[in-house]
C-alpha positions as a printed NumPy array, in Angstrom:
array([[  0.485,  -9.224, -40.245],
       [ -1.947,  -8.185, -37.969],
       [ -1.774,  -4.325, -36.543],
       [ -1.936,  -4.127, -32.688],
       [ -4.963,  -3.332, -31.341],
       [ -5.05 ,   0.061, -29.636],
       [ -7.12 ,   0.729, -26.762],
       [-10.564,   2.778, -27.42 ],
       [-11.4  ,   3.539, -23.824],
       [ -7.923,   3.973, -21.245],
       [ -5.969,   6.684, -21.911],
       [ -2.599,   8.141, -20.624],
       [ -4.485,  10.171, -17.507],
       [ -6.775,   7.412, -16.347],
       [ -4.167,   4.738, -16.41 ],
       [ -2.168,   7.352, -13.905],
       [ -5.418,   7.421, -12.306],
       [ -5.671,   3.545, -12.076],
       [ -2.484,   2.967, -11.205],
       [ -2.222,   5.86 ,  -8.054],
       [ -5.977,   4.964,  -6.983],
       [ -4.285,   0.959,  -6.079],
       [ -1.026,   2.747,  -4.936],
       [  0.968,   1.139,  -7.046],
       [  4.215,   2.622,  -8.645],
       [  4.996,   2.864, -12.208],
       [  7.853,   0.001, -11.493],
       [  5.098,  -2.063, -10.188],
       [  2.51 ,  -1.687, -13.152],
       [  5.585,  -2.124, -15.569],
       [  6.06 ,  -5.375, -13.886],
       [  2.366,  -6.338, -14.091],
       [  2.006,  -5.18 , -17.604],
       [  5.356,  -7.041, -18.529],
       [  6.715,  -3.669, -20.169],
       [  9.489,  -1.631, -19.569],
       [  8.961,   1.52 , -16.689],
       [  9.166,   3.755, -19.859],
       [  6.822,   2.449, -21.893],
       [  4.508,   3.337, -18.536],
       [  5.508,   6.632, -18.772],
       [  5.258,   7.267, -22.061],
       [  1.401,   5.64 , -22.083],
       [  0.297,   8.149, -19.488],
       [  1.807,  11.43 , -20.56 ],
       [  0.25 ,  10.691, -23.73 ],
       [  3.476,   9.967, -25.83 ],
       [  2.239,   6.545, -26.708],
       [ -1.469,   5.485, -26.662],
       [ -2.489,   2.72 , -23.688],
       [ -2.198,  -0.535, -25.644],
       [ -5.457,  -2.764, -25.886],
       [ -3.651,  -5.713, -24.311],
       [ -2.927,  -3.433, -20.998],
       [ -6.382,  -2.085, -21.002],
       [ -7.455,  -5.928, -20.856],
       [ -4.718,  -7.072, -18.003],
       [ -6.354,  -3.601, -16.295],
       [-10.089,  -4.995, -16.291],
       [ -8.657,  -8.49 , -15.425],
       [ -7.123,  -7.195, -12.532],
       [-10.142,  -5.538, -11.306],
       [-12.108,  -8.592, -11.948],
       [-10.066,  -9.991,  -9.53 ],
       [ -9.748,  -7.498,  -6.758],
       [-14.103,  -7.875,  -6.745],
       [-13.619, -11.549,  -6.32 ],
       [-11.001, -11.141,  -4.121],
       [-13.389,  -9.094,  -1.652],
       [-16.203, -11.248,  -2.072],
       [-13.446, -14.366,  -0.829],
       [-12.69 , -11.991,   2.044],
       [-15.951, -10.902,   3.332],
       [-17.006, -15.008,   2.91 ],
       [-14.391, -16.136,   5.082],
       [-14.522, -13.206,   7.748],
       [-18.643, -14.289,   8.114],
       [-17.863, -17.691,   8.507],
       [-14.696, -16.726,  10.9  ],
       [-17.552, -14.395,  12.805],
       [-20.607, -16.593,  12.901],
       [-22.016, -17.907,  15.913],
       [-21.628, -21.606,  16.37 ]])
């Protein structure tokens, strides 16, 4: 069997980071992350290291918000243009 990847880049602090920065709660990114609210807690006080799997969802999700502005500034120029 195959050993879970671990992540090599988010740790405990920046997830808190992450998460606070998008004012999100750590119900919310339990719910996004499908994990429990204590597995959350226990990733960013350190107790458990940020699995590679949430460090993926993570750059997903800011994929996303990018593309999500780009939609929004499209569609407020067309909204705005003349004619």
């Amino acid at each position: 069997m195959k050993a879970k990847e671990k992540s090599r880049y988010l740790d405990g602090p920046q997830l808190r980071a992450w998460r606070k920065g998008r004012k999100w709660t750590a119900e919310k990114l339990a719910e996004f992350a499908g994990v429990s609210v204590y597995a959350v807690r226990s990733w960013e006080s350190g107790r458990l290291e940020v699995p590679r799997y949430c460090e993926r969802l993570i750059e997903e999700r800011e994929r996303f918000e990018v593309l999500e502005g780009v939609i929004d500034n499209e569609v407020m120029r067309r909204i705005t243009a003349p004619g």
